[in-house]
C-alpha angles and dihedrals in degrees: 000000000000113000129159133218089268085081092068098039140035127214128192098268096025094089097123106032093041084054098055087042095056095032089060083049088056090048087053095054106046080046095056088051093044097056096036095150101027118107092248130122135207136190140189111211100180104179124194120211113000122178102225134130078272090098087044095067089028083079103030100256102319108138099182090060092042097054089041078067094064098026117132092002131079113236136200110269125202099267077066092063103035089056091057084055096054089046091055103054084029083082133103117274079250103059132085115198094199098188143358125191120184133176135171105264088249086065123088095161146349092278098021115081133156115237131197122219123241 
């Protein structure tokens, strides 16, 4: 399941995306509980900031404010996360990655990101 760090966290404006966030961590995890004993694996990959076209219709098409959120730091980009996937279902039958969060080393939190100046 794709998740993001907005599942472990909230921030003043994230309401409604924090929430869905939490609320599919919640999902993975009573999943994980209702098929104990099944030969089925789930993961949690709960990114942090991703430069994708997210931040694009995050602001309704206004490409100005979408770049500012990725301005003077260097974010995650999709090949990141794909390779978290791979590394997930890479595993042995046998082996359960529960959760996997990952952030650009210029992210602390959801709110709280290094920039660099210039």
């Amino acid at each position: 399941m794709l998740g993001s760090t907005a599942g472990f966290e909230t921030y003043p404006g994230g309401g409604g995306y924090s929430s869905s966030k939490h609320a599919l961590r919640a999902v993975t995890r009573t999943l994980r509980l209702e098929l104990l004993g099944e030969p089925i694996r789930l993961t949690e990959i709960a990114p942090g900031l991703v430069e994708t076209e997210f931040s694009l219709h995050r602001f309704a098409g206004d490409k100005n404010r979408a770049d500012s959120v990725y301005r003077g730091l260097t974010p995650l980009v999709a090949e990141d996360i794909a390779q978290c996937v791979l590394f997930a279902v890479s595993r042995p039958a046998h082996v359960n990655i529960d959760e996997i969060v990952v952030r650009p080393v210029d992210q602390a939190t959801s709110t709280l990101v290094h920039r660099k100046e210039g």
